[in-house]
N, C-alpha and C positions, 0 to 999 in steps of 0.2 A: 545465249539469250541473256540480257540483260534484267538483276532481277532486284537493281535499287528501286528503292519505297516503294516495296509491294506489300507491304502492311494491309491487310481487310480487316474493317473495323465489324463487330457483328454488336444486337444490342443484347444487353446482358439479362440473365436470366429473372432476374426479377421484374425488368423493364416488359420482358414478355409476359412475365406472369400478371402486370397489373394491367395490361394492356387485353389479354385474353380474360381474366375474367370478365371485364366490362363487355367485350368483343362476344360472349358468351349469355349475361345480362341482356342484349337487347340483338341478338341476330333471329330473323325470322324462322319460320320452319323448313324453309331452304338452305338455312345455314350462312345466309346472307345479311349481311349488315350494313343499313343506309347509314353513310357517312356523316350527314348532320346530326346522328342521335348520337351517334359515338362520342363526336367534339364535343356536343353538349354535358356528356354523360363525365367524361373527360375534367373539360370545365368548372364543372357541377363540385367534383372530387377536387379541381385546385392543381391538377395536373400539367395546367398551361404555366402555372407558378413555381409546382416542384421539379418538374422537366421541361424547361421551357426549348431547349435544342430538341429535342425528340416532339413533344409536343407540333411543332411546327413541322417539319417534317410529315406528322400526320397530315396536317393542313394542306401539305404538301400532294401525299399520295392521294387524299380524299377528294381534291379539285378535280383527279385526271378519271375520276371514279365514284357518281353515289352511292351505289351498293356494291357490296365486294365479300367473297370468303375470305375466313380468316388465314390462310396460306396462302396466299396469294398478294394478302396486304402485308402480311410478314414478310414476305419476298419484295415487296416493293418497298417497303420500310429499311430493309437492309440495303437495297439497290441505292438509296435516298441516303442514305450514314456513309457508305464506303466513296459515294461523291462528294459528298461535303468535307469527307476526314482527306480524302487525296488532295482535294485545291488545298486546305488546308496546310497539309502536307507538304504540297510541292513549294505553297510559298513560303513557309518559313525554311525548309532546305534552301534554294532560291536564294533568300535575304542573305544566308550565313555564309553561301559557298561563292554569289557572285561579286568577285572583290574586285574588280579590272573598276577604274576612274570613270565607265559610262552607265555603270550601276548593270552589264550587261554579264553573262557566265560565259568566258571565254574557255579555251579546250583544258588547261589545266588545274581552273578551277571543276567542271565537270571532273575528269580525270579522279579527283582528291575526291570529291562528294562519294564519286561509287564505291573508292576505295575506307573512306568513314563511313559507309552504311553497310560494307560486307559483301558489296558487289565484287564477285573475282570473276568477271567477263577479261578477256585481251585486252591492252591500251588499244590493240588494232582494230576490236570489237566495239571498244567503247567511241572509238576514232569514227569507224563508219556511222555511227549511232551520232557523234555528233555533226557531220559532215551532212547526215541527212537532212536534219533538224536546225541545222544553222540557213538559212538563208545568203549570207553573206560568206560564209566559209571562214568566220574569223570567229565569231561570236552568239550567243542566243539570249532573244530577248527573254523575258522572262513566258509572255504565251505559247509560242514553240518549246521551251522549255516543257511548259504543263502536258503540252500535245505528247512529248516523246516519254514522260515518265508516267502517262495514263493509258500505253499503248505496250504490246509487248513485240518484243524486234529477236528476229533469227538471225544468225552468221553466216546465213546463205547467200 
């Protein structure tokens, strides 16, 4: 199993703590909290200002949900970080490692990349890994790229 840019991003513990107190401030006596008093409350505090990445994000989990417990938006808030830090992620690996003249990651710049990030899967491992993932058999553009290092792949 291939185990390049498996980094999970989590938020840190004071981002949870300023976020639970507020989450704690205005959840009903079901333990639920409408989304728009949060933002506002949020807002209010200048939080869109001092966390403006995490902030939105909220804005983010609050759209797909007005009211929500507070573990369960923690759980979506982390779900929401570990996706934004992997595209992240994969595009500046991507930028550094795809050196071939069509701007594409051919098999041994992949090769190199797993090997700078601590990946020790087989060349033969990493070969099937890219033979999957290349369309062309020669190269990958940068979005198959993303698909195959946000996915995890057996030697089976």
């Amino acid at each position: 199993m291939s185990s390049v840019l498996k980094y999970v991003p989590e938020l840190s513990k004071e981002t949870l703590e300023s976020i639970s107190k507020v989450f704690k401030l205005f959840q009903d006596k079901n333990g639920l909290i409408d989304c728009t008093n949060l933002l506002t409350a949020l807002k209010e505090l200048k939080y869109d200002q001092q966390e403006p990445v995490i902030y939105d994000i909220i804005e983010e989990v609050c759209s797909s949900n007005k009211a929500q417990k507070y573990d369960e938006f923690v759980s979506k808030l982390n779900e929401q970080l570990q996706d934004r830090t992997s595209q992240k992620s994969t595009e500046r690996s991507y930028s550094l490692f795809a050196q071939n003249h069509e701007g594409n990651m051919n098999l041994e710049d992949f090769i190199k990349l797993a090997r700078e990030t601590g990946d020790n899967s087989s060349d033969e491992d990493l070969k099937k890994i890219f033979n999957f993932a290349s369309s062309n058999g020669k190269d990958i553009p940068y979005e198959e790229f993303h698909t195959i290092m946000t996915k995890t792949f057996s030697s089976n």
